[in-house]
C-alpha positions as CSV (number, residue, x, y, z in Angstrom):
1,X,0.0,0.0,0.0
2,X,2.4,2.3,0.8
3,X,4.2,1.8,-2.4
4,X,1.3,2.6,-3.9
5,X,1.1,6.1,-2.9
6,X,5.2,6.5,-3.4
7,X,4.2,6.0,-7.4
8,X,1.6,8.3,-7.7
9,X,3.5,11.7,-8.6
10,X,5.5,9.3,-11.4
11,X,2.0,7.7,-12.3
12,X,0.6,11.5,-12.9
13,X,3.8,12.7,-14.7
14,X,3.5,10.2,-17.1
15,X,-0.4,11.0,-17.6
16,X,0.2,14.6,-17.7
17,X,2.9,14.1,-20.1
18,X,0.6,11.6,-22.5
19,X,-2.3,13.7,-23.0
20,X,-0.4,17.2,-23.3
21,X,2.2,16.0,-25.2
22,X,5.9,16.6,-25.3
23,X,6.0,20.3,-26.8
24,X,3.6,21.5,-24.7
25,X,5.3,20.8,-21.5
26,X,8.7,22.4,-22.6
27,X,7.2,25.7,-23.7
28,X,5.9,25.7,-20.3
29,X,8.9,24.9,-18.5
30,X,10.7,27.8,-20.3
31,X,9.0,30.4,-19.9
32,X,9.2,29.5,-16.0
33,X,12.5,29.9,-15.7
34,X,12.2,33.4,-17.7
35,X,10.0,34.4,-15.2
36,X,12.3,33.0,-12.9
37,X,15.3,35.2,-14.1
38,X,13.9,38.4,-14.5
39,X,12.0,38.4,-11.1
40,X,15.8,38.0,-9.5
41,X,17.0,40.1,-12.0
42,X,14.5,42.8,-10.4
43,X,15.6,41.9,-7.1
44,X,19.1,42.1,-7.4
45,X,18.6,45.8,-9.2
46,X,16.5,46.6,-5.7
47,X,19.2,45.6,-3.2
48,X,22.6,47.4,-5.5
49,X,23.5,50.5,-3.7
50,X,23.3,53.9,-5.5
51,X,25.2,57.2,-6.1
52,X,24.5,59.8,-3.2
53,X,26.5,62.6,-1.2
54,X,25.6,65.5,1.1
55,X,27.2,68.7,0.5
56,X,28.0,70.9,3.6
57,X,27.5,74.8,2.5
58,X,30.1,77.4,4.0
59,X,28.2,80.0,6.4
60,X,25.4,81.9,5.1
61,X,27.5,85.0,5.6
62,X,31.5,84.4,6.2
63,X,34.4,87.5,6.4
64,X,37.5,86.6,4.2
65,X,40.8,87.7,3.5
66,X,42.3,88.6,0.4
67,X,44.0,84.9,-0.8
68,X,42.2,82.8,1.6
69,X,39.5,80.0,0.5
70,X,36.0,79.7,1.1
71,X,35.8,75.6,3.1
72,X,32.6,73.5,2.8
73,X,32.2,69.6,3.3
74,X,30.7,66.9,0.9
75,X,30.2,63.4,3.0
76,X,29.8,61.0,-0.1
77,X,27.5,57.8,0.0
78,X,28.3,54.4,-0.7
79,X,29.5,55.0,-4.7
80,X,32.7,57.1,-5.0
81,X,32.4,60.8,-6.6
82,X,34.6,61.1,-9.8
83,X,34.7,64.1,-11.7
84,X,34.3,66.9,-8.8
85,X,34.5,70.2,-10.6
86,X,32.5,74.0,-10.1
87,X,29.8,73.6,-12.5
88,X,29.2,77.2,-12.8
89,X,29.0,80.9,-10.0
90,X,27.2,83.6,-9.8
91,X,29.5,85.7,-6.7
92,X,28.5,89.5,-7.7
93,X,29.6,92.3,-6.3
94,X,26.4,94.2,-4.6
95,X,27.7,97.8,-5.1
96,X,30.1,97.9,-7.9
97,X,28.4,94.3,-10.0
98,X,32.1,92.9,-10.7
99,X,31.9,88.8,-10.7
100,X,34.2,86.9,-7.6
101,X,37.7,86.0,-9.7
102,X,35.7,86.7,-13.4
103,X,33.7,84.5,-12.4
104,X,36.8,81.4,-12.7
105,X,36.5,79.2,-9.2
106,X,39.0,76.5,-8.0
107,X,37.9,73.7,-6.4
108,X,41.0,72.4,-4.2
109,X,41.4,70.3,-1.9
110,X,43.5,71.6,0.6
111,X,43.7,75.4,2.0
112,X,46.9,76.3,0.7
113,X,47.0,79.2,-1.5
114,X,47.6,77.3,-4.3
115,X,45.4,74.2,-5.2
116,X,47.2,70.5,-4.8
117,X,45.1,69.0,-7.8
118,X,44.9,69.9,-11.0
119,X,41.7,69.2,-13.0
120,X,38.5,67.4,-11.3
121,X,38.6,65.9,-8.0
122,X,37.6,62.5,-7.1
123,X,36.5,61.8,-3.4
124,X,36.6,58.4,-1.7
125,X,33.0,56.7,-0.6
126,X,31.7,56.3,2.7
127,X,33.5,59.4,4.1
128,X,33.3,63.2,4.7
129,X,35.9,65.3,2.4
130,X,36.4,68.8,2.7
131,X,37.2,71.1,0.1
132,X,38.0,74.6,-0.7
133,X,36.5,77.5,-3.3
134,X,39.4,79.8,-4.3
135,X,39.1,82.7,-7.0
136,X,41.8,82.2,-9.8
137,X,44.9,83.5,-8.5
138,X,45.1,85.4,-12.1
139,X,42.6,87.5,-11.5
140,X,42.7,90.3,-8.7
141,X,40.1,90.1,-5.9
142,X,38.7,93.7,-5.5
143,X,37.1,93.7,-1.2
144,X,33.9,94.3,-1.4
145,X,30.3,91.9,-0.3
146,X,29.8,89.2,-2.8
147,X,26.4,87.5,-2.9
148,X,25.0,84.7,-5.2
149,X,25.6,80.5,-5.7
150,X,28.0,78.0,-6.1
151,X,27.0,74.9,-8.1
152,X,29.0,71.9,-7.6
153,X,28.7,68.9,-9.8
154,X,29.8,65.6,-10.1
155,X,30.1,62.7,-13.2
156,X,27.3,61.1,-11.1
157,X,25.1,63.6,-10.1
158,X,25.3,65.8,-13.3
159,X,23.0,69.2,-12.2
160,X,24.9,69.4,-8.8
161,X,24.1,70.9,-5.8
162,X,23.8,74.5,-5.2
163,X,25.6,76.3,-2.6
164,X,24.5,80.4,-1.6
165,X,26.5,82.4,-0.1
166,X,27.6,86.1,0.7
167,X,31.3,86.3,1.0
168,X,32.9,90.0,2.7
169,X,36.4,89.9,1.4
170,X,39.0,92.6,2.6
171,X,42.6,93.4,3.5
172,X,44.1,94.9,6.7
173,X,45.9,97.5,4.4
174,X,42.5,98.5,3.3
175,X,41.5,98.9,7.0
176,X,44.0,100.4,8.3
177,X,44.0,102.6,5.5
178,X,40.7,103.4,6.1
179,X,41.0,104.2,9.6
180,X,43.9,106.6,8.1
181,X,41.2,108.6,5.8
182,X,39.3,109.0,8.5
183,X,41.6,110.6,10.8
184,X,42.7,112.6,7.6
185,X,39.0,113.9,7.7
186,X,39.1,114.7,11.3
187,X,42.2,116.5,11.3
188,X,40.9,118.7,8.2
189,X,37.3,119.0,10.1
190,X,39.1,120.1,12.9
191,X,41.6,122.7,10.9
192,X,38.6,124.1,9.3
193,X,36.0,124.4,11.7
194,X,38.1,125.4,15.2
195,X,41.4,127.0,14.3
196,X,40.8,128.4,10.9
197,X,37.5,130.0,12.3
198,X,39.1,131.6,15.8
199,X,41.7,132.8,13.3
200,X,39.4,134.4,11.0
201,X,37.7,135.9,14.4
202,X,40.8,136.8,15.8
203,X,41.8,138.8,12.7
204,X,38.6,140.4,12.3
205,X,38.9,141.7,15.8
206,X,42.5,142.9,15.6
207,X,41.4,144.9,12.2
208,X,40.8,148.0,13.8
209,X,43.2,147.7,16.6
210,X,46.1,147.4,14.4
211,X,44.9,150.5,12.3
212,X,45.4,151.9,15.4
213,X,49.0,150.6,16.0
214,X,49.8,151.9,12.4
215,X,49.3,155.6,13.4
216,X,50.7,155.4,16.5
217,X,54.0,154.0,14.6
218,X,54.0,156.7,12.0
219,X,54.1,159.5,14.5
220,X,56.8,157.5,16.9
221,X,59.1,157.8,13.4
222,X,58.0,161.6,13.2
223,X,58.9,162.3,16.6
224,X,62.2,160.1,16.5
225,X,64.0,162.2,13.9
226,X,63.3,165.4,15.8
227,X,66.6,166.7,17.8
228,X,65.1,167.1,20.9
229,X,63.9,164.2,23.1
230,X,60.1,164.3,24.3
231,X,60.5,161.7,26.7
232,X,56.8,161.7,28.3
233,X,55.1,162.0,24.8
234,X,57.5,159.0,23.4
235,X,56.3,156.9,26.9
236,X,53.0,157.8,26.0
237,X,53.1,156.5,22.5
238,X,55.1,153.2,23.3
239,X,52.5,152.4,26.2
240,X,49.1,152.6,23.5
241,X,51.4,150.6,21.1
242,X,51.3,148.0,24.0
243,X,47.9,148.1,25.1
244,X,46.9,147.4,21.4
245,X,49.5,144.5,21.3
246,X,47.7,141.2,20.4
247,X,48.8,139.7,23.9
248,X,47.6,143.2,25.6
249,X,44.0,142.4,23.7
250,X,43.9,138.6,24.4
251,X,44.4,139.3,28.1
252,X,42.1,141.9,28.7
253,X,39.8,139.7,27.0
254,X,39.1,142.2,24.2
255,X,40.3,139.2,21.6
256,X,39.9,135.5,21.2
257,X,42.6,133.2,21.6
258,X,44.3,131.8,18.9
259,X,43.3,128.0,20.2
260,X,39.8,128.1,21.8
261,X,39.5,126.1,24.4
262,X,37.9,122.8,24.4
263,X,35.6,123.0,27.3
264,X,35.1,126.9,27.0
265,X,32.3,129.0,25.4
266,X,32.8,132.2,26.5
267,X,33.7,134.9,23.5
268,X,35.0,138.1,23.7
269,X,32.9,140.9,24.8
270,X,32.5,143.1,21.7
271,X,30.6,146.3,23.7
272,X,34.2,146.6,26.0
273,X,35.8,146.2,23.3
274,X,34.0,148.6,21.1
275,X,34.8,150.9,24.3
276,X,38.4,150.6,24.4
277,X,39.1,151.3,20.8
278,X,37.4,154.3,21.1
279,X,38.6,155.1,24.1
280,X,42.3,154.9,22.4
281,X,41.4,156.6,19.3
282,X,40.3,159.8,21.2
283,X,43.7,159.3,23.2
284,X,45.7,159.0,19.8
285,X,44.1,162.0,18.3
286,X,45.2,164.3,21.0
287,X,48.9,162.2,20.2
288,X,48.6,163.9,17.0
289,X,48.3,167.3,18.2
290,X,51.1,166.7,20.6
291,X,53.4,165.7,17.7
292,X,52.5,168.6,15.2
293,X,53.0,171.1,18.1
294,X,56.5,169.6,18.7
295,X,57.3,169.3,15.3
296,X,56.5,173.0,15.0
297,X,58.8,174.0,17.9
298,X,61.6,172.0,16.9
299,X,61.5,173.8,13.6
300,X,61.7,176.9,15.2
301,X,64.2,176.0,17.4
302,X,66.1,174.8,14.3
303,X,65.7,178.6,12.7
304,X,66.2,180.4,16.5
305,X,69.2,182.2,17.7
306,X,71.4,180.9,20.8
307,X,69.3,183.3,23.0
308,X,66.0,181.5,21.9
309,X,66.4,178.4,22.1
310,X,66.2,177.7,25.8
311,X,62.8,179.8,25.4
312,X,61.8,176.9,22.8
313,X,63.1,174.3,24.7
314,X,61.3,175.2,28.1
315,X,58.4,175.2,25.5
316,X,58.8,172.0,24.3
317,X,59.4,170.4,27.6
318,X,55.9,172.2,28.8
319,X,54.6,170.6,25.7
320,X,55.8,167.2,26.7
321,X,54.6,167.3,29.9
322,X,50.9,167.5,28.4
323,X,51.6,163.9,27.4
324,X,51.5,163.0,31.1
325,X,48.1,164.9,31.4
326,X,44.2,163.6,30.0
327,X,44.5,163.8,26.6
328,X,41.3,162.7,25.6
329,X,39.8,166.1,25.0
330,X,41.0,167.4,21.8
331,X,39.5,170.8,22.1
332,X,41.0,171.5,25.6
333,X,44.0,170.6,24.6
334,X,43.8,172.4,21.7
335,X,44.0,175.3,23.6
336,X,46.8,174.5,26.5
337,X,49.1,173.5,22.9
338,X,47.8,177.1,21.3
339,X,49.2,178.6,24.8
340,X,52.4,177.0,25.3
341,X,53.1,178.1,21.2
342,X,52.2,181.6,21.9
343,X,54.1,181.6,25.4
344,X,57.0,180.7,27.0
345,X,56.6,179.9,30.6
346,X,60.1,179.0,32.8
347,X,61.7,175.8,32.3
348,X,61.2,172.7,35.1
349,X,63.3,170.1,35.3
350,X,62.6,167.1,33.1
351,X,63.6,163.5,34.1
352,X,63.2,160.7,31.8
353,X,61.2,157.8,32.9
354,X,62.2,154.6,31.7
355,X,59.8,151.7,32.4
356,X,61.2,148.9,34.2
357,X,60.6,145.8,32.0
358,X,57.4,143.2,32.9
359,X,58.0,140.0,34.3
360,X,55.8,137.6,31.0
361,X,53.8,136.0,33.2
362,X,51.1,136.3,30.7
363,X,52.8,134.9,27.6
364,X,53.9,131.9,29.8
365,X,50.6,131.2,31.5
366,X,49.0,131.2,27.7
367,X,51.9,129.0,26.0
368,X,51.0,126.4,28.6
369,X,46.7,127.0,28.3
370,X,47.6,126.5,24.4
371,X,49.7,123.3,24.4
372,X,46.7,122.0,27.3
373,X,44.2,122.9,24.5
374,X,46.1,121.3,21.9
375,X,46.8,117.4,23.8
376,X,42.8,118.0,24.4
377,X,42.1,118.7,20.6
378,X,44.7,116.4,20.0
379,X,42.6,113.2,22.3
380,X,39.0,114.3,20.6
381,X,40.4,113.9,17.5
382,X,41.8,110.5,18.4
383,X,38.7,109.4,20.1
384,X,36.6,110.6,16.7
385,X,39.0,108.6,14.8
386,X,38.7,105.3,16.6
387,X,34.9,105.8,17.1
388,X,34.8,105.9,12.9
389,X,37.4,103.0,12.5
390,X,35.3,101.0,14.5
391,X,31.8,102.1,12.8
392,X,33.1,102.5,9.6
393,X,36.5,100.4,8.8
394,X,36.2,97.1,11.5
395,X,32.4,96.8,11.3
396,X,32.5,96.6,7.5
397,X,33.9,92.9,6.5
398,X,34.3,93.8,2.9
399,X,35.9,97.1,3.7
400,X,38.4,98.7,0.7
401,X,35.7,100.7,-2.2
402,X,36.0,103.5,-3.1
403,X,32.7,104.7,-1.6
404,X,34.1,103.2,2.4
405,X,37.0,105.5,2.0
406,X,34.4,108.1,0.8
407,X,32.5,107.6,3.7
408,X,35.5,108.0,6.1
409,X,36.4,111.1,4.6
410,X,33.1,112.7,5.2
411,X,32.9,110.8,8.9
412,X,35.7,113.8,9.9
413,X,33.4,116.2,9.1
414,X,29.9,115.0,10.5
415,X,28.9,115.0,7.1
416,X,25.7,112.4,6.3
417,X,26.6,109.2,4.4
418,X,25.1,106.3,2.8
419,X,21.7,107.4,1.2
420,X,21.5,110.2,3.5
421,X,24.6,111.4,1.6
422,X,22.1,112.3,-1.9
423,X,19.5,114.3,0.2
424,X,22.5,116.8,1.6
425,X,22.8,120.4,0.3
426,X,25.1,123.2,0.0
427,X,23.1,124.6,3.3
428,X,23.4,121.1,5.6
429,X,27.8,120.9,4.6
430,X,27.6,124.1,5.8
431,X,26.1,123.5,8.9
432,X,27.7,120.3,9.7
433,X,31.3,122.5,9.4
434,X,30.0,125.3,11.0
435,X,30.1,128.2,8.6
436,X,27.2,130.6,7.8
437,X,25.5,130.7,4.2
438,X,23.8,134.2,3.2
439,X,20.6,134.3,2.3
């Protein structure tokens, strides 16, 4: 029996066989194992590994130097990356629209400044790589901000990936040039708005006061030539040349200094001063009757006889001593002058004074108030300078156009910059250095 059923699967070949027939039955065992082939066929193709890698962009924003490379990373999958080249960059300029390196990028794989490969890279599978972008060495690299992509490709992964960007490229001579305009500008600002201006002040203000100093000269050379000596009108001469001295002025306050001070606002009073000059106008008129008079007696005294002349003489010393006197009032002494020429009173004793010279106090006490105002001047305009170099020069990552130095030129003189810079005028330059624009 149990034979039986060991013969039944031969028993139903042979029937199966008989009534299909030979032909039949091999058709059917081909196209099984066609079936058979292309269904592992399909699963081999399912479990082979494909082509992949990740690329690792730079920083969205990243500060360069002139020379150095931009780094990324590419970790590539289980099939090795031949063919590693830039497919194609778009680095522009924002301000002036020049192209990173004319638009020619190196791909390199190291960060020296020159690449160690030449031609397309090739990076091993199952590992990280890291690479570098370098503009061609040929071209110059202008600082500036460069935005826009990288697109780096592959003989496996043809379109590449994409990498963006914005690269600030400068040099530390473009800094610290930078930093040099703008202590150029400060130095200028400071020339034209502090000195230049107290000087123009200061000259305005000495104007009349050295009209005044003119005449007083011109009739110390008329009364130097004459024979005899006028000792108290020559005093009184040399002491108005004095009081109209520049030092004289600046001390009594009458004048600015030459160097305002950096913490003071107080001007000259123009009302005292308007006083004084008048004051010594009035004096130097009566001066110039004294000189005719004696001008007029030494002629005569010239053209006297021996027996005159110490008539004359005791006039002329009676005419001296009215230097000594108020001479202020012209018309009074008008007429003491009219006497003493029609007259001749008896001679007095004359002594010459001579003034015992003046310690310079003054002159040193100023000296040391302008070299004080000067280190001051001299630390604002430091401070200024490193307040702009740090705003303008350190703060700026692709520091070195034209339009930076621009901008630290006008820094020095508070003028507006950027797009404020288009909506100035004549009227706000002027106001920024401090001069006055008619109307």
């Amino acid at each position: 029996m149990t034979r039986s059923i060991r013969q039944l699967p031969a028993l139903f070949a042979r029937t199966f066989y008989a009534r299909l027939g030979a032909g039949k039955v091999t058709a059917s065992l081909v196209s099984a194992l066609v079936a058979l082939h292309v269904a592992s066929t399909e699963c081999a193709a399912d479990t082979a590994p494909s082509f992949s890698w990740t690329v690792l962009p730079p920083p969205s924003e990243v500060s360069l130097n002139v020379g150095d490379g931009l780094g990324f990373g590419i970790a590539v999958g289980p099939i090795p990356a031949s063919n590693v080249r830039i497919l194609g960059t778009s680095l522009v300029e924002t301000t002036t629209r020049r192209q990173l390196g004319a638009g020619r990028i190196a791909l390199c794989s190291d960060e020296k400044p020159a690449c160690s490969t030449d031609g397309p890279l090739a990076l091993a599978a199952n590992q990280p790589h890291r690479l570098w972008l370098k503009p061609d060495v040929s071209v110059p690299v202008v600082p500036g901000k460069y935005s826009g992509t990288i697109t780096v490709a592959a003989a496996e992964k043809v379109a590449g990936d994409v990498i963006r960007t914005t690269i600030f490229i400068t040099t530390e001579v473009h800094r610290w040039f930078g930093v040099l305009v703008i202590g150029l500008g400060v130095a200028a600002a400071w020339a034209i708005t502090v000195p230049i201006r107290a000087q123009i002040q200061r000259a305005t203000l000495l104007r009349p006061a050295t009209i005044l100093r003119e005449r007083i000269d011109a009739l110390t050379k008329r009364l130097s030539i004459l024979t005899r000596t006028t000792p108290f009108l020559t005093e009184r001469l040399q002491s108005n040349s004095s009081a109209l001295d520049e030092t004289a002025l600046e001390r009594k306050g009458y004048i600015s200094s030459g160097l305002p001070l950096p913490w003071t606002t107080k001007s000259p009073n123009p009302v005292l001063y308007k006083t004084f000059l008048e004051e010594k106008a009035a004096e130097l008129s009566g001066l110039d009757l004294l000189v005719d008079a004696a001008e007029i007696l030494h002629t005569r005294w010239s053209a006297a006889s021996p027996e005159e002349r110490p008539r004359i003489e005791t006039a002329i010393a009676n005419l001296d001593s009215l230097a000594d006197s108020d001479i202020s009032n012209t018309e009074d002494l008008s007429t003491r002058i009219g006497t003493i020429l029609d007259t001749a009173p008896s001679a007095r004793a004359l002594s010459a004074e001579t003034a015992s010279p003046r310690p310079k106090t003054y002159e040193r006490i100023s000296l040391e108030i302008r070299r004080l105002s000067g280190l001051v001047w001299a630390v604002y305009g430091l401070l200024t300078t490193a307040v702009g170099a740090y705003v303008l020069v350190w703060s700026n990552p692709g520091f070195g156009l034209p339009t930076d130095f621009w901008e630290c030129l006008f820094w020095g003189f508070a003028l507006p910059t950027g797009s404020q810079l288009l909506q100035a005028t004549p009227t706000t330059v002027a106001t920024s250095l401090g001069v006055s624009v008619p109307k």
